[in-house]
Backbone as numpy.savetxt, mean C-alpha at the origin, in Angstrom:
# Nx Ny Nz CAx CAy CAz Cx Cy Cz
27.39 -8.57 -1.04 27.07 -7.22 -0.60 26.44 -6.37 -1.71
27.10 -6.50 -3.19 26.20 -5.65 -3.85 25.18 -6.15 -4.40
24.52 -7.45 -3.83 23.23 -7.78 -4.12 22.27 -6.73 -3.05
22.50 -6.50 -2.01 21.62 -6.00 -0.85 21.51 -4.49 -1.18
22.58 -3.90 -1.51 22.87 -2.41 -2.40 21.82 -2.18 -3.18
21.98 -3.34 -4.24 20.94 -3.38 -5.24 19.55 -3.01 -4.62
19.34 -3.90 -3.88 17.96 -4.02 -3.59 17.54 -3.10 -2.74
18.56 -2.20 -2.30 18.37 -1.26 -0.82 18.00 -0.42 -2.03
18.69 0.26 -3.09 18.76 1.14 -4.23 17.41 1.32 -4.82
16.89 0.16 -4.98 15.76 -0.11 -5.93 14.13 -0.23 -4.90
14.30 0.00 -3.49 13.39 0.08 -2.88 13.45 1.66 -2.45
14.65 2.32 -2.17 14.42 3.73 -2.10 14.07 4.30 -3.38
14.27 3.82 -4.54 13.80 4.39 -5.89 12.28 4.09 -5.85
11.89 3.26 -5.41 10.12 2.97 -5.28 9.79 3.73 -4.42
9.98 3.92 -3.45 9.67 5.18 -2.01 9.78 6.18 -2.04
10.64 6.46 -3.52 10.62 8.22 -3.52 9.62 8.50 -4.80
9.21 7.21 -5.51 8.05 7.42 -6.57 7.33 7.56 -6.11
6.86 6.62 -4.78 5.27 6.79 -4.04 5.38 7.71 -3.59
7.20 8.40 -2.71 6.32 9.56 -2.10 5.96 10.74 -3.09
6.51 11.03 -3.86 6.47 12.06 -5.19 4.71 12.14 -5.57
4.08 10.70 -5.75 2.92 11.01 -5.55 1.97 10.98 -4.12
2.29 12.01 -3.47 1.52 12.56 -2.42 1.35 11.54 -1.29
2.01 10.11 -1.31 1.32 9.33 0.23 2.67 9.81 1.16
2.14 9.32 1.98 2.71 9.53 3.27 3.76 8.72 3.39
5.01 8.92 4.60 6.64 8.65 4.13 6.02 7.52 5.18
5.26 7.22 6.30 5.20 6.43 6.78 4.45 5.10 6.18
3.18 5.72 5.24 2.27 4.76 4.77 3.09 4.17 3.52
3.94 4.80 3.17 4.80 4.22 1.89 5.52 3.16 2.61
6.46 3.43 3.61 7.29 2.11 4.03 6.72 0.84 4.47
5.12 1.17 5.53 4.64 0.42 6.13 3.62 -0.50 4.62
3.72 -0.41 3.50 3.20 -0.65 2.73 3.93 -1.79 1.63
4.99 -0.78 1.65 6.48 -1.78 1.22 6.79 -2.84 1.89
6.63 -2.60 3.30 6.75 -3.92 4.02 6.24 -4.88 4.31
4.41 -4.41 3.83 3.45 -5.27 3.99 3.76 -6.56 2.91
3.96 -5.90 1.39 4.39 -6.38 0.26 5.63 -6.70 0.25
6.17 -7.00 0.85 7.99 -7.48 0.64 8.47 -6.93 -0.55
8.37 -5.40 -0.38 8.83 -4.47 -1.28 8.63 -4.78 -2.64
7.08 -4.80 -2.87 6.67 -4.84 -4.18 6.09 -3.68 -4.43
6.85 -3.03 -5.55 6.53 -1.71 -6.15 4.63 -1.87 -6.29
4.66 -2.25 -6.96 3.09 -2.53 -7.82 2.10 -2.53 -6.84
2.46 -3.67 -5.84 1.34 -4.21 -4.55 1.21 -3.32 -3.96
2.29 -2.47 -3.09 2.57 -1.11 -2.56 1.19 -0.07 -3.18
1.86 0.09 -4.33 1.01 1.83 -4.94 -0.18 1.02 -5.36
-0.89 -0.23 -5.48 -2.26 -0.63 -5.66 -3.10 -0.35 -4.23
-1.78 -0.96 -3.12 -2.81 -0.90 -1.87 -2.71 0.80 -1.55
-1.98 1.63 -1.32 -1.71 2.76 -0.97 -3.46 3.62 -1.78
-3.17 3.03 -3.25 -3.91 3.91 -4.19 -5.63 3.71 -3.34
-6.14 2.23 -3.18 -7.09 1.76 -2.22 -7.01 1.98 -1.37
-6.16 2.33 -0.52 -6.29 3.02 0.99 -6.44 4.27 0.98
-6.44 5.05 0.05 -6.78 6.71 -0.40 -8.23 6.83 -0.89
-8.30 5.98 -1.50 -9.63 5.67 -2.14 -10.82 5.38 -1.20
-10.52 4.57 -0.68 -11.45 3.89 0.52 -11.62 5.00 1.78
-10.53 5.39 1.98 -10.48 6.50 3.21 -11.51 7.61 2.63
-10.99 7.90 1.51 -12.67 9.27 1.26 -13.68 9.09 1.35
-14.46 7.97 1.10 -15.26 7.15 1.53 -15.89 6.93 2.46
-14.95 7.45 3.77 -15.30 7.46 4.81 -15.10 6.12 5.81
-14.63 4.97 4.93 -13.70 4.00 5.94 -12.77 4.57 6.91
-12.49 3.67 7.92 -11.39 3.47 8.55 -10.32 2.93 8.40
-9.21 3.82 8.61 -8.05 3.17 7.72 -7.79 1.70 8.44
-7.04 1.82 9.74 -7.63 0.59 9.94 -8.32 -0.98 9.78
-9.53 -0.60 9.56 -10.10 -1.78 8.90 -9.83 -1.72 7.28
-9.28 -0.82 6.43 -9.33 -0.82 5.02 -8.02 -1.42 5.09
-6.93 -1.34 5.93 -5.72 -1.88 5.83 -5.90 -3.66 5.77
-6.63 -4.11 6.66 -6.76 -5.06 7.23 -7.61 -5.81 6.09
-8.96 -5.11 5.35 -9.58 -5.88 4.67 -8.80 -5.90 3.66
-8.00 -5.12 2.95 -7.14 -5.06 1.78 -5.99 -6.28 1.48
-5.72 -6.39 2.63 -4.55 -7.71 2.96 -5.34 -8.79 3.04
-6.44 -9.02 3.54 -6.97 -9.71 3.08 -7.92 -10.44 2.02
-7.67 -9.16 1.03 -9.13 -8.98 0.19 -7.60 -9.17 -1.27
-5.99 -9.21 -1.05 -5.28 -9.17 -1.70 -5.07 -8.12 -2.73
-5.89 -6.46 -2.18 -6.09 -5.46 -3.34 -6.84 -5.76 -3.77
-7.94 -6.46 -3.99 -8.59 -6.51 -5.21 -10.20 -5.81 -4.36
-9.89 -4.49 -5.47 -11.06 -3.52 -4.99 -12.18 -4.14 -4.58
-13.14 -4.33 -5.23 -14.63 -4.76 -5.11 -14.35 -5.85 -4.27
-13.91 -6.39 -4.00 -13.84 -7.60 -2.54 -13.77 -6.93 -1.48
-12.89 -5.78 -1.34 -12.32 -5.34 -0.39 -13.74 -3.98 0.33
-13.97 -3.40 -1.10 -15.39 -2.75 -0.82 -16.56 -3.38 -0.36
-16.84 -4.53 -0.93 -17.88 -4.93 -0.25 -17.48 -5.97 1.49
-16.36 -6.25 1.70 -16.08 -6.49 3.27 -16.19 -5.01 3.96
-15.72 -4.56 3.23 -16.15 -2.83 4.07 -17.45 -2.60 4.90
-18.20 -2.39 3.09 -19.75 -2.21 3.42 -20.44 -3.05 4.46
-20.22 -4.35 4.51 -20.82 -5.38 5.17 -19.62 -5.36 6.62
-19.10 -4.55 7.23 -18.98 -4.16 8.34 -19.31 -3.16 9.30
């Protein structure tokens, strides 16, 4: 039991960092979950889904190319563009 504590502890401590910086309480969890609650993967894709959205993408497809593009910007920008 206090393994799951742990880990319940240490994912609300990541969720209140992301939300502290300005994303959304929904895009934070649904982000965490994408990543099996990886701090890092989370606020890389979040940071690219902010990024990309000014841009004038659709979140949507930026979600979708991002997971598939594994975060990594310029992959993920140019599946954009070329849609």
């Amino acid at each position: 039991p206090s393994c799951c504590l742990l880990q319940f502890l240490s994912y609300l401590g990541a969720c209140d960092r992301l939300l502290k910086q300005g994303y959304e309480e929904g895009q934070v969890e649904e982000a965490m979950e994408m990543f099996q609650y990886s701090e890092k993967k989370a606020t890389e894709f979040l940071r690219l889904l902010a990024q990309f959205n000014d841009m004038g993408f659709q979140q949507n497809e930026i979600k979708e190319v991002l997971l598939l593009c594994e975060n990594q910007r310029e992959k993920a920008l140019e599946e954009l563009v070329m849609k």
